[in-house]
N, C-alpha and C positions, 0 to 999 in steps of 0.2 A: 718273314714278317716285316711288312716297313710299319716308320715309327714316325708319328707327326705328333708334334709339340704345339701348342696353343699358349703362346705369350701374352699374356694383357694384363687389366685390371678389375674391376670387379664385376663388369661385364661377362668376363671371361669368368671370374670365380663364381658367378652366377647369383648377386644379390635381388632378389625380392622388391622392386618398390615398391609395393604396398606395408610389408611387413619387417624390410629388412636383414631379415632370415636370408638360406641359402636356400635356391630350388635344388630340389631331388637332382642325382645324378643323370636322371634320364629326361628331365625336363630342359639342363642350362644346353647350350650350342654346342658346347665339346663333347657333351652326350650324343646329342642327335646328329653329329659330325661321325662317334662312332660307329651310331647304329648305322647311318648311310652306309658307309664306308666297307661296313660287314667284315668277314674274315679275310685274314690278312694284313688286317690294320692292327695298330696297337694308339690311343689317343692320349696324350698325355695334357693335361690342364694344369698351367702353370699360369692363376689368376691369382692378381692380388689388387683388393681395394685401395686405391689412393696412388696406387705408382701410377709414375712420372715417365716420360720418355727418358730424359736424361738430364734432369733436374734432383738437387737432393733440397727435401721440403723442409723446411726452416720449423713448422709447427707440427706435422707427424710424424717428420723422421728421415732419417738420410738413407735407411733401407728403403725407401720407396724410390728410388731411382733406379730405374729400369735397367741402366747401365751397368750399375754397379754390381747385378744377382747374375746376366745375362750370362758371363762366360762359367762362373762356374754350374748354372743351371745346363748350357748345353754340353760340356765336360763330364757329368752325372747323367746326363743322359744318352749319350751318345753308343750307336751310332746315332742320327737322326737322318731321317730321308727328306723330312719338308719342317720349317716354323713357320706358321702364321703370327703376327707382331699385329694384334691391334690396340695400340698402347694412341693418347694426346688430349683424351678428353680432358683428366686431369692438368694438365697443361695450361689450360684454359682458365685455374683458376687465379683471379684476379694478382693475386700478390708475384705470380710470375713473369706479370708483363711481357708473355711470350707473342709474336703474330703469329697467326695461321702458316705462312710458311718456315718459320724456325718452328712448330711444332711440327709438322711434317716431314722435316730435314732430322730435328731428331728422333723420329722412328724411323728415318730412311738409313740413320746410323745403327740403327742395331739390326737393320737388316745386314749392313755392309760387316757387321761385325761377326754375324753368322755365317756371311759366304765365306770370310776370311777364317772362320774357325776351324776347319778340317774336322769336322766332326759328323760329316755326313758321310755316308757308307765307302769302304776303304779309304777313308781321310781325304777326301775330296769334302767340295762345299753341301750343306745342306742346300734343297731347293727352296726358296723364301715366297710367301706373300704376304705382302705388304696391304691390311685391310685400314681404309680410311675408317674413323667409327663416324656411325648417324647423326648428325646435327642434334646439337641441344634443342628441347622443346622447353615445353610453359616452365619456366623455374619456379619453385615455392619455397619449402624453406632455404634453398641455397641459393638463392639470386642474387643475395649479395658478394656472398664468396665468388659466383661465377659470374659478374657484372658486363656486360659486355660480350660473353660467349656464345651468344646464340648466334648473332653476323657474322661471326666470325669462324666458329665450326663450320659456317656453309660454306666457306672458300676452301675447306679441307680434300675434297675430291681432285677438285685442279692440281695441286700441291702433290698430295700425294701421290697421285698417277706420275707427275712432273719426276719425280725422285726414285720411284717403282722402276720408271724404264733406266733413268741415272746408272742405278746399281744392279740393271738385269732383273729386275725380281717382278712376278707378277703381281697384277693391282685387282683388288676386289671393294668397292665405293660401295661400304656397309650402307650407307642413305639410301642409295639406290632400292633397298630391299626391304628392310627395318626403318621402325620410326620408333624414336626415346617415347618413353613411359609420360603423359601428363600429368600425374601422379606424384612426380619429382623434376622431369624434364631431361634426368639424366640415364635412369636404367632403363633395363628389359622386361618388359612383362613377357611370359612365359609365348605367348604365341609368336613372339618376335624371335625369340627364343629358336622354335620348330625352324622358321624362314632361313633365318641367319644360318644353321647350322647344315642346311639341306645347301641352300647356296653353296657356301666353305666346300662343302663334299665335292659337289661341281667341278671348284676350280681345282681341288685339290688332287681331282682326276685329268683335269684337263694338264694342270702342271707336270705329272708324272708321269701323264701318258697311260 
């Protein structure tokens, strides 16, 4: 049985922009990640709304820092065969005055921190990919929080690919596939949902062979 873990944020926990709510198990990307994947796999979703690459959030909480759940999330899970890390949207938001490339560098850190974790099968590295997330679209209520983020996530594929080869790990450019919700600007609606998680399967094959 290999075992692939699904890192992110609420993309990955699979929020609703219309409603809020969580989609059905079988609707968010780690769903349809497993169903691809079929037997043999085992899918684990480890989404959370609002973390950070490697930022602790001054107004939600210093648990949202990606850094800080990562090692003992892959220590609880392990063995692990592959993480997917698609963690920076939140990054974006304004009070972090982060650029596109230090958001990039810090998910390129937690991929480096999983190949260093020995927790992939007989304590070797897990195999990592490293997914850009989709360009911000139309912001509504959160435009101000996220002022500035929509130029700026467009330079995130460069970057991340940039840092993907850095640390060995493969790259999958979420924009390339999916496009944010214009509903919020920020999530998935459910058919993005299907694409994204059919994609992942791909590489996820393509990486493990």
């Amino acid at each position: 049985m290999r075992t692939v873990l699904c890192y992110g944020d609420s993309n990955t926990w699979g929020s609703d922009p219309e409603t809020g709510e969580r989609f059905a198990p079988g609707e968010r990307w780690p769903g349809v990640l497993a169903r691809e994947l079929g037997d043999g796999f085992r899918v684990i979703e480890e989404g959370l709304g609002g973390r950070t690459t490697v930022w602790d959030d001054p107004i939600e909480g210093s648990h949202k820092n990606g850094r800080t759940y990562l090692t003992a999330c892959l220590e609880s899970h392990k063995p692990i065969d592959l993480m997917t890390v698609m963690l920076g949207t939140n990054d974006l938001k304004e009070r972090f005055a982060a650029s596109a490339s230090d958001i990039a560098q810090g998910a390129a850190s937690l991929a480096e921190m999983a190949l260093r974790s020995g927790c992939g099968p007989g304590g070797e590295a897990p195999a990592v990919i490293l997914i850009s997330p989709p360009a911000v679209g139309n912001l509504t209520d959160m435009a101000e929080m996220f002022q500035g983020s929509e130029e700026k996530s467009r330079r995130f594929p460069a970057h991340y690919k940039r840092f993907a080869e850095q640390h060995g790990c493969a790259f999958l450019d979420a924009g390339g596939v999916i496009v944010s919700s214009d509903i919020d600007g920020i999530h998935l609606e459910a058919e993005e949902h299907r694409k994204l998680g059919e994609a992942v399967a791909a590489r996820v094959r393509e990486t493990l062979g």
